[in-house]
C-alpha positions in Angstrom: 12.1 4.2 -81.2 14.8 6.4 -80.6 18.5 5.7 -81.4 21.0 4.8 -78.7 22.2 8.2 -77.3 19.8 10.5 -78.4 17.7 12.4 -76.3 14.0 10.8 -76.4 13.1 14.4 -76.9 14.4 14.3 -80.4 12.2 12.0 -82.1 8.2 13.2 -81.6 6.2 10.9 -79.5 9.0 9.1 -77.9 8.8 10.3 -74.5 9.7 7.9 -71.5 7.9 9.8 -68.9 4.2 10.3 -68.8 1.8 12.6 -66.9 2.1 12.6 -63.1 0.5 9.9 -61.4 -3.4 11.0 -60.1 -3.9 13.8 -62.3 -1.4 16.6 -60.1 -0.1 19.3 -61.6 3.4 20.5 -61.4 4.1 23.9 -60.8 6.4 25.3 -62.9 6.8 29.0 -62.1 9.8 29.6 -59.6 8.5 31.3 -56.7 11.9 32.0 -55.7 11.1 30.0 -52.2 13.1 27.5 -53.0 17.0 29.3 -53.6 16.0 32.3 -51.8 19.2 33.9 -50.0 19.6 32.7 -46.7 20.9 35.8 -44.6 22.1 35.4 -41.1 19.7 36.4 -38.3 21.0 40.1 -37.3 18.4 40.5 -34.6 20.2 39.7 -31.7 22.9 42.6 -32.5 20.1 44.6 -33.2 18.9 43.7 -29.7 22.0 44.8 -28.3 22.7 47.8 -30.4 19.4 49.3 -28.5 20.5 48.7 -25.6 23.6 50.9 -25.5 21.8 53.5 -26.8 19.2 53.1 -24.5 21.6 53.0 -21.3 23.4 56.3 -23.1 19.7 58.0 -23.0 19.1 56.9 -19.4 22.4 59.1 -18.2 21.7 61.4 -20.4 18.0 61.6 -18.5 19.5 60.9 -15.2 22.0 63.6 -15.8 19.5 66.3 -17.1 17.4 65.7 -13.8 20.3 65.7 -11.6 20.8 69.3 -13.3 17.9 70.6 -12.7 17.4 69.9 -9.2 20.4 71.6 -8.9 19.9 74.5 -10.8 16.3 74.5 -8.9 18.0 75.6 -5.8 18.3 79.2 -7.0 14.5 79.1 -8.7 12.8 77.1 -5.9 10.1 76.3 -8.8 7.7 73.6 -6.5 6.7 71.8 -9.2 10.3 71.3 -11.2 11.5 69.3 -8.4 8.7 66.7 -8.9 9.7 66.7 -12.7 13.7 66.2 -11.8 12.6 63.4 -9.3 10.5 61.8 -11.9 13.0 62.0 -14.5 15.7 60.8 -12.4 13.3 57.6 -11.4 12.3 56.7 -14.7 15.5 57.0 -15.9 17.0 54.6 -13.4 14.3 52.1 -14.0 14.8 52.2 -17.7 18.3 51.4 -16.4 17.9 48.4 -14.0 16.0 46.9 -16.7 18.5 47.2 -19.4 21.3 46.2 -17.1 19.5 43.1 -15.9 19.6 42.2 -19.8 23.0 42.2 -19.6 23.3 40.3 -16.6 20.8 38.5 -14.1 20.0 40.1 -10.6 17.2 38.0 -9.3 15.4 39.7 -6.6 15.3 42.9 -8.6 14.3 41.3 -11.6 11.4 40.0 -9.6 10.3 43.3 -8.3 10.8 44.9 -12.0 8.8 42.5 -13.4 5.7 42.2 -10.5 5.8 46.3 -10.4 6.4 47.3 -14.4 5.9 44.3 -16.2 5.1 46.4 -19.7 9.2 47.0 -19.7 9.6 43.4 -20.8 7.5 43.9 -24.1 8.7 46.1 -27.1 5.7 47.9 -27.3 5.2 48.7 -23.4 8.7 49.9 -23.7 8.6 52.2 -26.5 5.1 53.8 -25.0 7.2 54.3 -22.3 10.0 55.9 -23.4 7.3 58.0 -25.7 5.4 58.9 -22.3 8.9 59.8 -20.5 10.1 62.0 -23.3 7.1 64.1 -23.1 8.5 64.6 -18.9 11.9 65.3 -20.4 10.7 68.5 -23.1 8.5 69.4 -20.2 11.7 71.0 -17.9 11.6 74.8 -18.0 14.0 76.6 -19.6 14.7 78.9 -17.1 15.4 75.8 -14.7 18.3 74.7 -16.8 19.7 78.0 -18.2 22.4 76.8 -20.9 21.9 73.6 -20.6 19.0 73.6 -22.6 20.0 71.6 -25.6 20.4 68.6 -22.8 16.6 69.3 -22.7 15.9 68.6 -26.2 18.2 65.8 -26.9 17.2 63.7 -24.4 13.6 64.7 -25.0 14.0 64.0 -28.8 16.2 61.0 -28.3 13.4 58.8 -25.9 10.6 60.3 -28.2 12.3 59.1 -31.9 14.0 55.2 -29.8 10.1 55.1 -28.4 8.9 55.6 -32.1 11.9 53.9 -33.8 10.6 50.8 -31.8 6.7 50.6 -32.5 8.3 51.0 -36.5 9.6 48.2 -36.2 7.8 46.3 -34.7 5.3 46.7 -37.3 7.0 47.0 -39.6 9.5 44.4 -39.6 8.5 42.0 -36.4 11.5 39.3 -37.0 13.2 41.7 -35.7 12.1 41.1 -32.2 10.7 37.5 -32.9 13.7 35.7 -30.4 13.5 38.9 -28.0 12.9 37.7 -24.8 13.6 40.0 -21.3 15.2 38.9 -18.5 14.5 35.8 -16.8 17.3 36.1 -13.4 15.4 35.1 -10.3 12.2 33.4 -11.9 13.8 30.2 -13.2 15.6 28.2 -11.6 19.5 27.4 -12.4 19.6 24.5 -14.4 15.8 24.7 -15.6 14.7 23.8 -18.9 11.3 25.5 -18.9 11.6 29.0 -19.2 8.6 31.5 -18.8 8.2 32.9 -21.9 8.1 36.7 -22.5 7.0 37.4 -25.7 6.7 40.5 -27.5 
């Protein structure tokens, strides 16, 4: 028996507490599950940081195409009018969709999403911006003259957010686990159920 106030540890064969009930076993190693860190979720500022700097690359695309229609006037190069034109539209959609994420326009969210519905996963996004950047680096050089480096930054920039994107979305897919695109003109105000667009 064991005295009054010493531990039942003390004195061999004392123990007040047998084996676990049913033969279980209790796991002693710390997986570190239980008093892991708890870090805030960052993904919706992520979220937002891409934006900007996918609205910055859209003028910057809108810009460069704008150029070289202009600069196409002295060249009359046929075929670097389709690319300006393209580059221009693509830039522009890339642009409606990022605005609408900002804030709801119904009936052109509608058409967005009926007519380009990859725009409202990461992945169709980033082969997009990967397919556009190709348009971008495809701009003569004699079309543009010293603006040039406008050329390769944009290209560059749509290329590496286009990559930067599919990285990250295998590599780390909490990142874009609560993204969801824009949902102006499909619900209705007030609705509870929301059509979910997931990524």
């Amino acid at each position: 028996m064991v005295a009054y106030g010493e531990p039942d540890w003390a004195s061999p064969g004392a123990a007040t507490t047998g084996a676990p009930a049913g033969g279980a076993e209790i796991s002693t190693v710390n997986t570190g599950a239980v008093n892991a860190v708890q870090r805030p979720d960052r993904s919706k500022c992520t979220h937002v940081v891409l934006s900007l700097v996918l609205i910055g690359l859209c003028a910057a695309m809108c810009a460069l195409g704008v150029f070289a229609l202009i600069n196409n006037i002295r060249i009359e190069d046929f075929s670097e009018w389709f690319i300006a034109s393209y580059m221009i539209l693509f830039s522009v959609l890339l642009f409606m969709y990022e605005l609408m994420w900002w804030c709801g326009i119904g009936p052109l969210n509608r058409v967005i999403r009926k007519n380009f519905g990859f725009m409202y996963k990461i992945t169709g996004k980033a082969f997009y911006m990967i397919l556009v950047a190709c348009l971008c680096i495809g701009v003569s050089k004699e079309v543009l003259g010293n603006l040039d480096w406008l050329r390769w930054f944009t290209g560059i920039g749509w290329g590496f957010v286009g990559v930067l994107l599919i990285f990250l979305q295998i590599t780390s897919p909490q990142t874009f686990a609560n993204y969801r695109g824009p949902t102006a003109g499909i619900l209705e105000p007030g609705s509870s159920v929301a059509e979910e667009v997931t990524v």
